[in-house]
C-alpha positions in Angstrom: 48.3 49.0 54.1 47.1 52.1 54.7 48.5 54.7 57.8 46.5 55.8 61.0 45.1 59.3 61.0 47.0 60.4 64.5 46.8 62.9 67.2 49.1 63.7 70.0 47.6 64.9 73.2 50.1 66.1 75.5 48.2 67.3 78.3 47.3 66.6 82.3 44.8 63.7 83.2 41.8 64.6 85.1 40.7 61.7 87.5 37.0 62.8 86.9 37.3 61.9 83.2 35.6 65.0 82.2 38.5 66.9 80.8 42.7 66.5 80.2 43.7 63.4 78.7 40.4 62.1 78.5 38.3 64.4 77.0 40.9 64.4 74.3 40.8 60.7 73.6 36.8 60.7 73.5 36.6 63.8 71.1 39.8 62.6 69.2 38.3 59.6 68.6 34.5 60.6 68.4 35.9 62.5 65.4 38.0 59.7 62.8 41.5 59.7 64.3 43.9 58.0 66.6 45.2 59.2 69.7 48.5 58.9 71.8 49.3 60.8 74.5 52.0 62.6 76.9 50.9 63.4 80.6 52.1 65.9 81.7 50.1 66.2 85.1 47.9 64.2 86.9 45.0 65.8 89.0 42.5 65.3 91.6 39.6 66.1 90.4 35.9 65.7 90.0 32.9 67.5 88.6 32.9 70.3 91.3 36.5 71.5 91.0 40.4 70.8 91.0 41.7 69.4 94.7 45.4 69.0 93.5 47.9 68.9 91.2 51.2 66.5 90.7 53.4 67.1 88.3 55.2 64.2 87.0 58.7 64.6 86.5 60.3 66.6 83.6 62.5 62.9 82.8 59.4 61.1 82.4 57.4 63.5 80.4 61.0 64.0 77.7 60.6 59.9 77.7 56.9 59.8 77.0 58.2 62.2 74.1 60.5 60.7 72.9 58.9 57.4 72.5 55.9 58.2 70.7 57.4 60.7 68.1 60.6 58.3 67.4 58.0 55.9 66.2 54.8 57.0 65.1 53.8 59.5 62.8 51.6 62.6 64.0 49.6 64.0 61.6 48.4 66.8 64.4 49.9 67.8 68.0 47.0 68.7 71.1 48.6 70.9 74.1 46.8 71.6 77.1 48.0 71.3 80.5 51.6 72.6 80.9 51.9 73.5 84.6 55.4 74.8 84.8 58.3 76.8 82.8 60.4 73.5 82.6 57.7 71.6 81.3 56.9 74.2 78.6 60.4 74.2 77.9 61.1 70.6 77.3 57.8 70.1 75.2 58.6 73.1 72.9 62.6 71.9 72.3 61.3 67.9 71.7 58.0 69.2 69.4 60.8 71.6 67.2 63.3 68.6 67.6 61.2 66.2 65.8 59.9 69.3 63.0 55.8 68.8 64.3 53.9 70.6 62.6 50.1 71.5 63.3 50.6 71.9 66.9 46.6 74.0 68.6 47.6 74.8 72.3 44.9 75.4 74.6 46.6 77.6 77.2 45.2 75.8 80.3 45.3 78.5 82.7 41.8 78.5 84.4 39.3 76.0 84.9 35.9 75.8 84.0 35.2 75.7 88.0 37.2 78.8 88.0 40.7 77.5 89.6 43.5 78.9 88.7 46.1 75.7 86.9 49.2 77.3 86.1 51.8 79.6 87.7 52.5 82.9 86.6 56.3 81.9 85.7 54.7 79.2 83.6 52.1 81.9 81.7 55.3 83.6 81.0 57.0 80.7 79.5 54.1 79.8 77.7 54.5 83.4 76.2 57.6 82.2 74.7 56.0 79.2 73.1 53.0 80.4 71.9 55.3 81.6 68.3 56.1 78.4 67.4 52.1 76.7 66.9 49.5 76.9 64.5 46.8 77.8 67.0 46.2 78.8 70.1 42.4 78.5 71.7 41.9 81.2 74.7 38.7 81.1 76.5 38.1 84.8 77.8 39.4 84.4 81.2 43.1 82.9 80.2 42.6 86.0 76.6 42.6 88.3 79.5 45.2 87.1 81.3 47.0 87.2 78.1 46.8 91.1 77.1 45.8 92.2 80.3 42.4 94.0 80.0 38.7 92.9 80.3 36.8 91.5 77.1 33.8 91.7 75.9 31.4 91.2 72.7 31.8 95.0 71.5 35.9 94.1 71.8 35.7 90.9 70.6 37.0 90.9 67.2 39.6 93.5 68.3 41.5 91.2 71.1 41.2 88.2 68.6 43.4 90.0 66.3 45.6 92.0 69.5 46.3 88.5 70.8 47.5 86.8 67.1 49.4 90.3 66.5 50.7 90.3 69.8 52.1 86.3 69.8 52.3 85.8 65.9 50.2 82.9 66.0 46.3 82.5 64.7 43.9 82.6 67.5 40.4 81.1 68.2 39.2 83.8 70.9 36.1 81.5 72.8 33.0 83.3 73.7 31.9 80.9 76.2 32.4 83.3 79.3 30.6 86.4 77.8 27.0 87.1 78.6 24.1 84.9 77.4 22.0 85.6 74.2 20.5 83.1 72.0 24.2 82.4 69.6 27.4 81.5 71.2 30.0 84.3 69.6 34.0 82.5 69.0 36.1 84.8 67.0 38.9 83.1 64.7 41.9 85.4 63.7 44.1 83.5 61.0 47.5 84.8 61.5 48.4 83.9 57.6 45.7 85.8 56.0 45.2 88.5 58.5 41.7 87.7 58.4 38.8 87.3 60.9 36.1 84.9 61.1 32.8 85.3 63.5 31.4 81.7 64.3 28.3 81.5 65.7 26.2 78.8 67.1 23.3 78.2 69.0 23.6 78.7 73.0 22.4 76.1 75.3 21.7 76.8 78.8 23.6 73.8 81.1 26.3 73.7 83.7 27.2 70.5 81.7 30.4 72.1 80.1 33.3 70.6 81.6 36.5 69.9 79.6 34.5 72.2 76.8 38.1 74.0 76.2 40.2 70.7 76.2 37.4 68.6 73.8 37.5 71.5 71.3 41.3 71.9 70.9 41.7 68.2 70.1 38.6 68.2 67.7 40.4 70.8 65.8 43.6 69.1 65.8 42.1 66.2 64.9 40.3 67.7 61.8 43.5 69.5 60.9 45.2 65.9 61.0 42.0 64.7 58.4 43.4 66.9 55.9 41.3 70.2 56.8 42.3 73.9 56.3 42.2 75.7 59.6 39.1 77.9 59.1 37.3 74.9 57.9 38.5 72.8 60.9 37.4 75.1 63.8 33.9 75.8 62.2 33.7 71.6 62.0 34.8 71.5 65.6 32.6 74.3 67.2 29.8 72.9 65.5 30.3 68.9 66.7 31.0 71.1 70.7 28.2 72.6 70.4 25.9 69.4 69.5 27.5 67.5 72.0 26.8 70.1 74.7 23.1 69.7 73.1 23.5 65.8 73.9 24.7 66.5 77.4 22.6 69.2 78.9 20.1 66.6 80.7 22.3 64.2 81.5 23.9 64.4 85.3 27.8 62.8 86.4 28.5 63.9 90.2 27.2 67.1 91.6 28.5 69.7 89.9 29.7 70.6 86.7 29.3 67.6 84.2 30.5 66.2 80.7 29.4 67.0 77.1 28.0 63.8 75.8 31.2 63.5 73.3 29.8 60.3 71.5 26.2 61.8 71.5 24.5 58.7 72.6 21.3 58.1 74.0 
């Protein structure tokens, strides 16, 4: 008998299905490994932005926690949407409860429409936790929000490292938001080595790039749960992003911002 490759996502669900919860299970899945998952949230949502958010109820979420880690075994833990200090607090105490290890939080703070998801008591809290993972995945918008100055391409490699200095944690720093040239720019600070790593990849010019942040976090945790180094897993999971935002460019869901084509069909 041989054991499931698995994946926790705890994270909000998005009733569009292009981001939260669901993204994660496509790219989890789209990528060798099995996920389970914790909802935090649950949204109204669809391709052109965020309508409202409903928080389920900090009992329910410790029960979802509890009764996945007391019987399976995680090989890698997803975070995105944690709305609220008392849900960032009862995630980080179960997660150290249980010793997980392998934990890449993607600080949900802003959407890709540009609405604001999370509190500033619940940045703050968030703070707190950020210590205690293996990664954290900032797009420039939530870095900002983060160290609390502007960012650039010529800064770049500089906040990467200010940000992993500032929160002793390793850092992918997404380039996503800066302007457009011909190679996407993500910066990768590894905490452990005190090293940086430029990633590059080919841009693409879509609006197609919805639940982009919350389908890379959980490729990388997924790849880290395979058995790969860190630097090795988010080059792997930028490069499978950026191919599946190749695969969705053309292809339209709603009016407004749509999918990446996670299982790069036809």
């Amino acid at each position: 008998m041989s054991r499931y490759k698995a994946v926790l996502s705890i994270a909000g669900s998005d009733s569009g299905g292009c981001a939260g919860i669901q993204a994660d299970i496509k790219s989890i899945s789209a990528n060798g490994a099995y996920a389970a998952t914790v909802i935090t949230a649950t949204t109204a949502q669809n391709t052109q932005g965020v309508t409202d958010i409903h928080g389920l109820p900090i009992s329910h979420i410790k029960a979802q926690l509890d009764a996945v880690l007391s019987d399976i075994h995680f090989d890698a833990v997803k975070i995105g949407m944690l709305h609220s200090p008392e849900v960032i607090k009862v995630v980080q105490d179960t997660l150290a409860a249980y010793g997980m290890e392998n934990i890449i939080l993607d600080p949900v703070m802003v959407a890709t429409s540009g609405d604001k998801l999370i509190s500033t008591e619940a940045i703050e809290a968030l703070e707190d936790f950020l210590p205690q993972v293996t990664l954290i995945t900032p797009n420039i918008p939530e870095a900002e929000l983060l160290i609390g100055h502007a960012i650039n391409l010529e800064n770049l490699e500089a906040s990467a490292r200010e940000i992993g200095e500032k929160f002793s944690v390793s850092v992918l720093l997404k380039g996503g938001h800066l302007a457009f040239t011909d190679k996407m720019t993500d910066m990768l600070f590894l905490k452990e080595e005190n090293r940086l790593v430029t990633i590059h990849n080919p841009s693409i010019e879509t609006q197609h790039t919805h639940g982009t942040g919350c389908s890379l976090s959980s490729t990388i945790a997924t790849h880290v749960a395979l058995g790969l180094a860190l630097e090795e897993a988010v080059i792997k999971s930028c490069a499978y992003l950026n191919k599946a935002i190749e695969a969705g460019k053309d292809k339209v869901l709603g009016s407004g911002h749509g999918p990446i084509n996670h299982f790069m069909l036809d």
